[in-house]
N, C-alpha and C positions, 0 to 999 in steps of 0.2 A: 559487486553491488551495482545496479540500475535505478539512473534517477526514473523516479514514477511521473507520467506523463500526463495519467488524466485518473480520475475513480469514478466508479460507480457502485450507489445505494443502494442493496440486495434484501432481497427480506429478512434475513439474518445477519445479515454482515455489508463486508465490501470488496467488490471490485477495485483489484490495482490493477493496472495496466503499466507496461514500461518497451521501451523499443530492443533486443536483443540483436546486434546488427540492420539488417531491413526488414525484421521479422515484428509485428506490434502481440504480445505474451501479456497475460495476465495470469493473477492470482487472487484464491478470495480467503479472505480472514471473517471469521466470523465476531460478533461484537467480544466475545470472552476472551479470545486471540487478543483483539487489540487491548483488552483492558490489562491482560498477563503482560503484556509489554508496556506499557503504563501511555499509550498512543491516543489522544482524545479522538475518536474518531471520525466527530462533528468536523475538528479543524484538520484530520485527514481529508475526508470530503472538499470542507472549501479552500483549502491552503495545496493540493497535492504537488506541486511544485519545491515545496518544503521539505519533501521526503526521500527517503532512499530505500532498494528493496533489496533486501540479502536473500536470494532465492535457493538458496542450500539450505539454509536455515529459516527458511520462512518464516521471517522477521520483515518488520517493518522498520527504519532511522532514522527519527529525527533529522533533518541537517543541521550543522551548528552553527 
């Protein structure tokens, strides 16, 4: 898992972005992704420091 870095608001969904070594990766979840994982998306957007990204399972984690 990779802390998420920064996001970005897609017309469907969102951009996570995270650092994989010196490489900057992203992924997009669209808004029904994030709702199946119960993720408010708003506070994905303005909190993304709060998150974690399981990229095997393209999941988004709360941190705790």
């Amino acid at each position: 898992m990779y802390d998420v870095l920064t996001t970005k608001r897609m017309e469907n969904g969102v951009a996570v972005y995270w650092l994989e070594g010196n490489e900057r990766k992203y992924d997009t979840f669209n808004f029904q992704d994030l709702i199946d994982q119960k993720i408010n998306a708003l506070d994905l957007l303005d909190n993304p420091s709060g998150y974690k990204i399981d990229v095997s399972d393209h999941k988004v984690i709360m941190k705790k």
